[in-house]
C-alpha positions as YAML, in Angstrom:
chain: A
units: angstrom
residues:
- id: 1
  name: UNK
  ca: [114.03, 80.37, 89.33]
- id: 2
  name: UNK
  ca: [111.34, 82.09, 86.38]
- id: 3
  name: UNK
  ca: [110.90, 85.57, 87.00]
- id: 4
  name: UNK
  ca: [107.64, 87.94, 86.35]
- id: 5
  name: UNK
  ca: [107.38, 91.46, 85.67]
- id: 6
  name: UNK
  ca: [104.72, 93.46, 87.93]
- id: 7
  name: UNK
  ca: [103.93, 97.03, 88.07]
- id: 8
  name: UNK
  ca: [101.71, 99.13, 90.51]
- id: 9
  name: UNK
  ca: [100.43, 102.85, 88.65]
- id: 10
  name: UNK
  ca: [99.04, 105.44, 90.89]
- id: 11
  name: UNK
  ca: [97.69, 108.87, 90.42]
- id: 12
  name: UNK
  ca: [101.47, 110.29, 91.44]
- id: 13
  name: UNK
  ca: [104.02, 107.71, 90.85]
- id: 14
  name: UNK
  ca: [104.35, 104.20, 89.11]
- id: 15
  name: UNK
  ca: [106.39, 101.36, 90.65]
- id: 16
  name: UNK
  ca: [107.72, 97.96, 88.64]
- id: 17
  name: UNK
  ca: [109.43, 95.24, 89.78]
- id: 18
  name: UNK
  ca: [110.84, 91.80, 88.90]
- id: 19
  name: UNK
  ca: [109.63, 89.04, 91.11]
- id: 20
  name: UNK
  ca: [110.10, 85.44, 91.55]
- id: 21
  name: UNK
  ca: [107.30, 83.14, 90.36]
- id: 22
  name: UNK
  ca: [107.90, 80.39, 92.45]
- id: 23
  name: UNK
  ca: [108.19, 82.87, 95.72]
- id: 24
  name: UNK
  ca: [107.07, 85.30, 95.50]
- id: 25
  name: UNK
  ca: [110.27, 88.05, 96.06]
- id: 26
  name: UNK
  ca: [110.75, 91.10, 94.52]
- id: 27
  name: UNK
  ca: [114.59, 91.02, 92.95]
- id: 28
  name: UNK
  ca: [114.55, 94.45, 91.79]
- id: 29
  name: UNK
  ca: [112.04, 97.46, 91.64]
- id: 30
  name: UNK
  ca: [112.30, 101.19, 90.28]
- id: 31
  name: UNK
  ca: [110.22, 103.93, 90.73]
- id: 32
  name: UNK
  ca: [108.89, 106.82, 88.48]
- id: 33
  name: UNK
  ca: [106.81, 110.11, 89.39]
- id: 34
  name: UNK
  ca: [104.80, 111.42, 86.65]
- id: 35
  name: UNK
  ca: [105.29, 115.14, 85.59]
- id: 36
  name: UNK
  ca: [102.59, 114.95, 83.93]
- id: 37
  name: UNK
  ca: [99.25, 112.91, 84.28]
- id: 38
  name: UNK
  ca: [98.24, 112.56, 80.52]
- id: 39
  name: UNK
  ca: [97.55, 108.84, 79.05]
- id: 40
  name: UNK
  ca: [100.56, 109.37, 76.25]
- id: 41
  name: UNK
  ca: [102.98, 110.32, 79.38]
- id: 42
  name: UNK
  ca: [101.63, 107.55, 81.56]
- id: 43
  name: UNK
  ca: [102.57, 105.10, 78.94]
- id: 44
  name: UNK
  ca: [105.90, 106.97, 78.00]
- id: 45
  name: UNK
  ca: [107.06, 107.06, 81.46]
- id: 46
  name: UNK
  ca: [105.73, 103.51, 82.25]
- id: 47
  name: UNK
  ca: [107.50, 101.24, 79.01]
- id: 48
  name: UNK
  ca: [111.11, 103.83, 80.39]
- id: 49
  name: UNK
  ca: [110.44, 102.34, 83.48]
- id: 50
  name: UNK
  ca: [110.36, 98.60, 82.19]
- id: 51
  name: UNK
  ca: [113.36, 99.06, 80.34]
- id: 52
  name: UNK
  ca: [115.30, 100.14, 83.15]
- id: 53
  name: UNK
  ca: [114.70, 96.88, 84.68]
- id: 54
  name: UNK
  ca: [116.69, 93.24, 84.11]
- id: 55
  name: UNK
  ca: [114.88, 91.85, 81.16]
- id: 56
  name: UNK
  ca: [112.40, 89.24, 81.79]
- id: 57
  name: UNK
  ca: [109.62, 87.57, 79.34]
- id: 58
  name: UNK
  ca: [105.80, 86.92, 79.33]
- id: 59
  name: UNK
  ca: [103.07, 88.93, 80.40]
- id: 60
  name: UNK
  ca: [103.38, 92.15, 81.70]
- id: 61
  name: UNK
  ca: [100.74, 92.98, 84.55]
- id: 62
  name: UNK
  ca: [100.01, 95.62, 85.69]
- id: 63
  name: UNK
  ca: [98.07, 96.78, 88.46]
- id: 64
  name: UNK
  ca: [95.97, 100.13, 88.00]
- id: 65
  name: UNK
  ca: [93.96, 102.20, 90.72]
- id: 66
  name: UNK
  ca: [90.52, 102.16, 88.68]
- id: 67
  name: UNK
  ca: [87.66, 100.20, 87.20]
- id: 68
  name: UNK
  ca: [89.13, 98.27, 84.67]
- id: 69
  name: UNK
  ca: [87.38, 96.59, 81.54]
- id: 70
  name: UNK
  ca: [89.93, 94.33, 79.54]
- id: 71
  name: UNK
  ca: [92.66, 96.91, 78.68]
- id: 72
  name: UNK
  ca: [90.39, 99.80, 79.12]
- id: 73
  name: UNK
  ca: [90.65, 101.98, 82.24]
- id: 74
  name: UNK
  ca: [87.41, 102.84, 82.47]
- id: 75
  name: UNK
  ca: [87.21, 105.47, 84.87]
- id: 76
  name: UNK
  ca: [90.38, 106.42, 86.93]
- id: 77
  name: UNK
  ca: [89.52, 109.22, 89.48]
- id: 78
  name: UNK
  ca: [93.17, 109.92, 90.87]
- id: 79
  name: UNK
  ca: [94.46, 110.56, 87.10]
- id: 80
  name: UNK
  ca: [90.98, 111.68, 85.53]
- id: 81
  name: UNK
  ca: [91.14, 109.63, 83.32]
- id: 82
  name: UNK
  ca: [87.93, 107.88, 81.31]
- id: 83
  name: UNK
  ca: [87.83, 104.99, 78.48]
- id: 84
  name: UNK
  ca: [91.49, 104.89, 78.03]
- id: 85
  name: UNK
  ca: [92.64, 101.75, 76.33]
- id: 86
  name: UNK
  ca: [95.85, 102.30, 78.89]
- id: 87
  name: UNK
  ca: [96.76, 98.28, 78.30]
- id: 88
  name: UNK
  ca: [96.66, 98.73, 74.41]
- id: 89
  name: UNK
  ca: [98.71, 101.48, 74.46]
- id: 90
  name: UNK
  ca: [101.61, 100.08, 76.87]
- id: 91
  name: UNK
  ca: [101.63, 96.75, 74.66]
- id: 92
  name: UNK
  ca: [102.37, 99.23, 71.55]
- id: 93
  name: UNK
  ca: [104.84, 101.07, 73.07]
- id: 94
  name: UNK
  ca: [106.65, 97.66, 74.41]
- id: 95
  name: UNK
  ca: [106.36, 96.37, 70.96]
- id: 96
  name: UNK
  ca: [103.68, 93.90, 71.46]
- id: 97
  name: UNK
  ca: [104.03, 92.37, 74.17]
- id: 98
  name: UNK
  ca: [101.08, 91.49, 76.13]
- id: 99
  name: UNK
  ca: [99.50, 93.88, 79.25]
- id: 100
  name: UNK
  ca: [97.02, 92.55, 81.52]
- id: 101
  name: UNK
  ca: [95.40, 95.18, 83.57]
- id: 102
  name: UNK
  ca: [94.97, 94.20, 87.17]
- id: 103
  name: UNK
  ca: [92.46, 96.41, 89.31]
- id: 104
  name: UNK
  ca: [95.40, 97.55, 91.81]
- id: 105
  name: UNK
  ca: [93.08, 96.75, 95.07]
- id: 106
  name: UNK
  ca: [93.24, 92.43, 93.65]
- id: 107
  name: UNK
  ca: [96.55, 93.01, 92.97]
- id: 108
  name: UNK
  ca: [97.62, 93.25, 96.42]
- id: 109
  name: UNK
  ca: [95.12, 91.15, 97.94]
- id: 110
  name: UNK
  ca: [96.84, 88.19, 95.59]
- id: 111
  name: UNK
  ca: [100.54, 89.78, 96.80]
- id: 112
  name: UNK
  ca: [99.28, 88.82, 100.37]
- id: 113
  name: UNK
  ca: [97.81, 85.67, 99.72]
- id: 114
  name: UNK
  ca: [100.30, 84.04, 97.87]
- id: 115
  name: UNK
  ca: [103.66, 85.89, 100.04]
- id: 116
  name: UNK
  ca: [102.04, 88.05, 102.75]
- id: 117
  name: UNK
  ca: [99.03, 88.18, 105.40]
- id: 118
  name: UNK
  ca: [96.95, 85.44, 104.15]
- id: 119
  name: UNK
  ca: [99.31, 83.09, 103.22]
- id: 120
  name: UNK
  ca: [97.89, 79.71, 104.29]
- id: 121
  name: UNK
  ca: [94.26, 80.67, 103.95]
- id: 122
  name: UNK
  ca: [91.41, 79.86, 101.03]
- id: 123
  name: UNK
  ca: [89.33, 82.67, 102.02]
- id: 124
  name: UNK
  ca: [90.25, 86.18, 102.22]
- id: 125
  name: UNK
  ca: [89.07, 89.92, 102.11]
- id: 126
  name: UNK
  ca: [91.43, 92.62, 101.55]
- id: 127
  name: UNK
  ca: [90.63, 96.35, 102.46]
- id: 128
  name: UNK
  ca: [93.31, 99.64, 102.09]
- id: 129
  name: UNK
  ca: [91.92, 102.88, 103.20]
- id: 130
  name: UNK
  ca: [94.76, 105.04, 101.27]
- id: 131
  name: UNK
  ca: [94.69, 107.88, 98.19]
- id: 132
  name: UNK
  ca: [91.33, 105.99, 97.76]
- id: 133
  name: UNK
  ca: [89.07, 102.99, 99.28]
- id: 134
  name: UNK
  ca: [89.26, 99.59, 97.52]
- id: 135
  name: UNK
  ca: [88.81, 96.10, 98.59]
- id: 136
  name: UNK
  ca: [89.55, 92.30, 97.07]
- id: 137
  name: UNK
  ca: [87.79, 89.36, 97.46]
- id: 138
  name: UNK
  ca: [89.73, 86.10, 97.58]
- id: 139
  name: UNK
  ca: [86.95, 82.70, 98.42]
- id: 140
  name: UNK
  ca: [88.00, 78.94, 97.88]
- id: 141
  name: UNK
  ca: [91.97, 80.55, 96.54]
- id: 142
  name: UNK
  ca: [90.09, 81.95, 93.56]
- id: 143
  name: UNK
  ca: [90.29, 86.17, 93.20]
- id: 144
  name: UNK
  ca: [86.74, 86.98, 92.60]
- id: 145
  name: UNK
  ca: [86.37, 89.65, 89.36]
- id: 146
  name: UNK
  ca: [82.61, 89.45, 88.88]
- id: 147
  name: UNK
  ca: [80.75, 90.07, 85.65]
- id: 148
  name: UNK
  ca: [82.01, 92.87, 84.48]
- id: 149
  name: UNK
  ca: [85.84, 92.77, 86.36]
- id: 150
  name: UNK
  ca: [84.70, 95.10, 88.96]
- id: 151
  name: UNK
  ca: [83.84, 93.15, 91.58]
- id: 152
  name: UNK
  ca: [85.18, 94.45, 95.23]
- id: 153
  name: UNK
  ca: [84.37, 98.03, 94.57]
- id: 154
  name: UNK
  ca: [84.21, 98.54, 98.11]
- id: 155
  name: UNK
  ca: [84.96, 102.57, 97.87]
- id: 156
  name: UNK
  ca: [81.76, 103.18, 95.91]
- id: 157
  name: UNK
  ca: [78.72, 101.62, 98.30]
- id: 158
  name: UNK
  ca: [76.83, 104.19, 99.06]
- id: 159
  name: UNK
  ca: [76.07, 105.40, 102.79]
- id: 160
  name: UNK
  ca: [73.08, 107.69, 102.09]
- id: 161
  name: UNK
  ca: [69.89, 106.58, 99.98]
- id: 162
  name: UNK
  ca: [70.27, 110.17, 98.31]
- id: 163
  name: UNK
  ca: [72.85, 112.87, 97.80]
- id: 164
  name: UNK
  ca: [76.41, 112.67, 99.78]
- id: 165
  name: UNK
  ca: [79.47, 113.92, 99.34]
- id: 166
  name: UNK
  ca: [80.67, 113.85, 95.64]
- id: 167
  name: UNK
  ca: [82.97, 110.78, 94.63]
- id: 168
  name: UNK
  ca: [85.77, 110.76, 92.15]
- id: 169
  name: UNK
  ca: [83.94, 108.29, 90.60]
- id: 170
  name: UNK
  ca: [81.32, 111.28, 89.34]
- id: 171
  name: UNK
  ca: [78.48, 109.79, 91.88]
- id: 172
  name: UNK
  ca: [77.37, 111.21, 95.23]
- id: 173
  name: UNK
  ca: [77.61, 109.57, 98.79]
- id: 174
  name: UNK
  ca: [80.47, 107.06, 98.39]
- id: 175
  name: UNK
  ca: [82.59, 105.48, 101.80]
- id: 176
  name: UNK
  ca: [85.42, 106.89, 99.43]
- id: 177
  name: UNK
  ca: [84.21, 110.24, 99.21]
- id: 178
  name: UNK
  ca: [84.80, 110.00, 103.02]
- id: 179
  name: UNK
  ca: [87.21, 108.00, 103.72]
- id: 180
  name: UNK
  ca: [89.51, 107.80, 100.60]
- id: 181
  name: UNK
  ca: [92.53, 110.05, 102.04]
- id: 182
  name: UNK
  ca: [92.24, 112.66, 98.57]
- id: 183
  name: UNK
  ca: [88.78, 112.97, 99.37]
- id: 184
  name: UNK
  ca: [88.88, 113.17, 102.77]
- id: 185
  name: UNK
  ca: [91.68, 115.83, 102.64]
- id: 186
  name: UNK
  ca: [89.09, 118.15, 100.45]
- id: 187
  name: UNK
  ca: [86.94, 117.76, 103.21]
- id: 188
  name: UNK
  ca: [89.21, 118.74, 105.49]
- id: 189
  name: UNK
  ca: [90.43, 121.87, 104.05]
- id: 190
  name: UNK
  ca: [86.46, 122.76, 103.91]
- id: 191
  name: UNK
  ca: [85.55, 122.67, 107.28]
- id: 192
  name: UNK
  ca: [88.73, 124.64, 108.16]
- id: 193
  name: UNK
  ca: [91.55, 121.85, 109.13]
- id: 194
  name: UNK
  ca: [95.21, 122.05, 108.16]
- id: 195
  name: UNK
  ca: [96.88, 118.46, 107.42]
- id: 196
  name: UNK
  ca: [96.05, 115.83, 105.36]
- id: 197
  name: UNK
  ca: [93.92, 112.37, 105.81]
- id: 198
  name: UNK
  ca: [96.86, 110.93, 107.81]
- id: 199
  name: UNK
  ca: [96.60, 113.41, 110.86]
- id: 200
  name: UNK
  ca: [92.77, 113.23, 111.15]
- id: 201
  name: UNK
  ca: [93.24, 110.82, 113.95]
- id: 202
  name: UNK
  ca: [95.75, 113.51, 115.72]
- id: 203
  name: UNK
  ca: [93.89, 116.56, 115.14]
- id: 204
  name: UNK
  ca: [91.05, 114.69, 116.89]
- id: 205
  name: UNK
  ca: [93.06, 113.15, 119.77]
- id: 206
  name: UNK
  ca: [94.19, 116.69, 120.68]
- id: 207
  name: UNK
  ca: [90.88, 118.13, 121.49]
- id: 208
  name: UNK
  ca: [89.83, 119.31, 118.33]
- id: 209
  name: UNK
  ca: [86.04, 119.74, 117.82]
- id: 210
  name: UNK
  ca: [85.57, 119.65, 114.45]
- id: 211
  name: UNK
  ca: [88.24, 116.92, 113.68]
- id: 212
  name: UNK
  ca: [86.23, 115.14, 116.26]
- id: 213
  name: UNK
  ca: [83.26, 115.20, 114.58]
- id: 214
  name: UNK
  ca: [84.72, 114.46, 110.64]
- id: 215
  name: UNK
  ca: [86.79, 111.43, 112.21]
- id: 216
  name: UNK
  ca: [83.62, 109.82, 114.35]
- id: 217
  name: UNK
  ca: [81.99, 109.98, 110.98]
- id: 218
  name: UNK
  ca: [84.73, 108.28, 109.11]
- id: 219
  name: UNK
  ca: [85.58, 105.82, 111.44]
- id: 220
  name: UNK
  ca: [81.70, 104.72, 112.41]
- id: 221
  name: UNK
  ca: [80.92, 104.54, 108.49]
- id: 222
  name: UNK
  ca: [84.16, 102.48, 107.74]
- id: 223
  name: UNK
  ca: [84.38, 100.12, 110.39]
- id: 224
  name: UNK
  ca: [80.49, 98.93, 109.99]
- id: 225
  name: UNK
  ca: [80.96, 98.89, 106.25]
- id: 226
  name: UNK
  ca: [83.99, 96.49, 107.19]
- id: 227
  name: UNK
  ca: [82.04, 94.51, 109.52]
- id: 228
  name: UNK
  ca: [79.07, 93.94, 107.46]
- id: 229
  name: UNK
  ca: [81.76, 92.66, 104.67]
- id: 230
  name: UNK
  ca: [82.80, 90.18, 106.59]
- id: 231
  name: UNK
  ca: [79.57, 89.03, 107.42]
- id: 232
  name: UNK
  ca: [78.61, 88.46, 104.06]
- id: 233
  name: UNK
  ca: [82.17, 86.85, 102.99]
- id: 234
  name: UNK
  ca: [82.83, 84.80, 105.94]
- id: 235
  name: UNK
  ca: [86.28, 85.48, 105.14]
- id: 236
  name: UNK
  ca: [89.45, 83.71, 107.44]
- id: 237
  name: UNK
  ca: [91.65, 86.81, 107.55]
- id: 238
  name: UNK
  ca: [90.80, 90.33, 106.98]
- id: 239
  name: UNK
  ca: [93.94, 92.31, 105.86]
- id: 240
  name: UNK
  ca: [94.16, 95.81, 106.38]
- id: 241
  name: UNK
  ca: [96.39, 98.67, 104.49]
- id: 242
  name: UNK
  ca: [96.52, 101.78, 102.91]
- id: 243
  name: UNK
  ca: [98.64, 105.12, 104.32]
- id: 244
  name: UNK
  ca: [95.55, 106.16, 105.86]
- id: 245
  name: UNK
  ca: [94.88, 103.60, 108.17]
- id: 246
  name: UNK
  ca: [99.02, 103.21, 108.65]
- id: 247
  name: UNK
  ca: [99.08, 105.91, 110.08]
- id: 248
  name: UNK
  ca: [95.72, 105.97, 112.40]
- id: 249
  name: UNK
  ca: [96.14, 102.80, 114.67]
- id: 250
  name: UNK
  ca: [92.83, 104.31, 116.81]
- id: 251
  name: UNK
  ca: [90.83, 103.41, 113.56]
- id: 252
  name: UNK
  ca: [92.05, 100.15, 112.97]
- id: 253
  name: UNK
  ca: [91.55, 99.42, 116.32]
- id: 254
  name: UNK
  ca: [88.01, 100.74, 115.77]
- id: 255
  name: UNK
  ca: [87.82, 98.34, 112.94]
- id: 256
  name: UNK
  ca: [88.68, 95.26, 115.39]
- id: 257
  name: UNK
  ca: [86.21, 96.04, 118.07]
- id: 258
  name: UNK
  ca: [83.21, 96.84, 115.48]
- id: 259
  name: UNK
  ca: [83.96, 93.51, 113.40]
- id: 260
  name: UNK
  ca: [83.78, 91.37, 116.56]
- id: 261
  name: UNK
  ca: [80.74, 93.26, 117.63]
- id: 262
  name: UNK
  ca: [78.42, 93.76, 114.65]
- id: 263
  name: UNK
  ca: [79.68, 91.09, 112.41]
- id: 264
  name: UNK
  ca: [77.57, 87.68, 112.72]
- id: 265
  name: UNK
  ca: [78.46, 85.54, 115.80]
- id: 266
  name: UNK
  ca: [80.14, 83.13, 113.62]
- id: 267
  name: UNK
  ca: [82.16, 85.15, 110.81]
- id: 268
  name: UNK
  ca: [83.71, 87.19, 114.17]
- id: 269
  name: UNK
  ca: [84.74, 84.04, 115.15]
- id: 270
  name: UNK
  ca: [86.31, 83.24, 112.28]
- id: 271
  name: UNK
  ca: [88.00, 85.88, 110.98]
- id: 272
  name: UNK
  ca: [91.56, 86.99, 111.95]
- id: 273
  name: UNK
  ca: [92.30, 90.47, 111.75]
- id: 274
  name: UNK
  ca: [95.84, 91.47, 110.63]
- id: 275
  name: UNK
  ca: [97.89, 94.32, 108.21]
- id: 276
  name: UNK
  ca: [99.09, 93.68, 105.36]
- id: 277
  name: UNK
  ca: [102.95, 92.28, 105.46]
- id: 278
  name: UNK
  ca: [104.05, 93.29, 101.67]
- id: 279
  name: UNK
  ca: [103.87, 96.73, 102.25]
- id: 280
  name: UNK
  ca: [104.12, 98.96, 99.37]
- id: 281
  name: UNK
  ca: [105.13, 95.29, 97.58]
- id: 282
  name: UNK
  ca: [101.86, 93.51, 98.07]
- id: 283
  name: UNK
  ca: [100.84, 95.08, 94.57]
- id: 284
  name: UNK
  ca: [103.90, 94.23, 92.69]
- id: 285
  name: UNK
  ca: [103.91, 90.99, 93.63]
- id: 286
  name: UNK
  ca: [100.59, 90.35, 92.74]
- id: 287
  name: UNK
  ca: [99.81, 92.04, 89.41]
- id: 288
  name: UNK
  ca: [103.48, 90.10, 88.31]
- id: 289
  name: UNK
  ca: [102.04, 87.05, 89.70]
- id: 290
  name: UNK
  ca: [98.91, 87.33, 88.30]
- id: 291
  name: UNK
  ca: [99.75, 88.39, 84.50]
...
């Protein structure tokens, strides 16, 4: 067996792992919480973390929650970050060896195609409704990146033709400003509701009015966004994840009934809807896999 060396950085924590090539398994991981979100401590706290791992060789990748350009982290709302050459940085502090920044959303699609949920299939489209919303495009086994390597940026279509909730992201009416648990948390607390993104669903099942009303919102906007996806991808599976939807089974099941219903006749057909099998691992096996 060859192994790889993957890592998955969030806004709170960063996770690495060494993983079989051929496989696919994660042999080892560790975990690190940041006390601080700063670039220099990201990096710090990130090359500690590889070196508490079994030594391995190659390319280190590493899959980051923002829009990425080369080894710049272009913007990265859950750290606040902006033009940070993050990948640079990391190689420095590992003493030259080579980063490749993975946007963390095609990390984990490529986890669950190559190990998980759409193992077996060409043609896939991966959503997670979690701290954020992000999506991966997978057609004829190649991960789609687009021009500029920011392709999938399924959090940031717009639902309004004007004005909207404010995004991370510095623009105004994005699914993620609604849907994305942080953001939808802020919401929350503004109309007057205790609990975070992951008891919405709850709050709303117990009579609430006002939860009522945020999580019809949020539910109607994100399952039609979904289904109109998979009309334009045609995709064979559509895997689900993120801690939002985890823990709100009445939206994913919203998800289901709207994608048979208001995708085209055909993609519907197509399509098999599942969640994601890696778990918190579909990301570290895919950014290892991938660098």
């Amino acid at each position: 067996m060859t192994y790889a060396l993957g890592l998955d950085i969030g806004g709170s924590t960063a996770r690495a792992a060494v993983v079989e090539r051929e496989t696919g398994r994660v042999v080892e991981s560790r975990k690190y919480a940041w006390l601080e979100r700063s670039p220099q401590a990201v990096v710090d706290g990130t090359a500690e973390l590889i070196r508490s791992l079994p030594a391995t060789d190659g390319v280190v990748g590493v899959g980051f929650a923002g829009m990425l350009d080369g080894s710049v982290v272009v913007n990265a709302p859950n750290l606040g970050w902006r033009d940070v050459d993050f990948g640079g940085a990391l190689s420095r502090a590992l003493n030259g060896r080579p980063v490749q920044l993975i946007n963390d959303l095609s990390a984990a699609a490529w986890g669950e195609y190559v190990a998980g949920a759409a193992k077996g299939v060409r043609d896939s489209l991966t959503v997670f409704a979690g701290t954020g919303v992000g999506s991966a495009i997978i057609a004829g086994g190649v991960l789609q990146t687009g021009a500029s390597q920011v392709a999938g940026e399924f959090g940031h279509v717009k639902l309004f033709p004007e004005g909207g909730r404010r995004c991370g992201c510095g623009q105004d009416g994005c699914l993620e400003a609604y849907a994305g648990g942080a953001k939808l948390a802020e919401w929350m607390k503004e109309e007057g509701l205790e609990g975070g993104a992951g008891e919405l669903e709850a709050l709303a099942a117990q009579g609430n009015a006002v939860a009522q009303k945020l999580y019809e919102f949020v539910a109607t906007q994100l399952a039609l966004a979904i289904a109109n996806q998979v009309t334009v991808l045609n995709p064979a599976v559509l895997v689900l994840g993120g801690g939002v939807l985890l823990r709100s089974p009445g939206l994913v099941a919203r998800i289901r009934e709207v994608v048979a219903r208001r995708s085209t006749v055909s993609s519907a057909k197509a399509v098999r809807v599942t969640m994601a099998q890696l778990g918190d691992d579909s990301g570290l096996v895919g950014a290892a896999l991938l660098g």
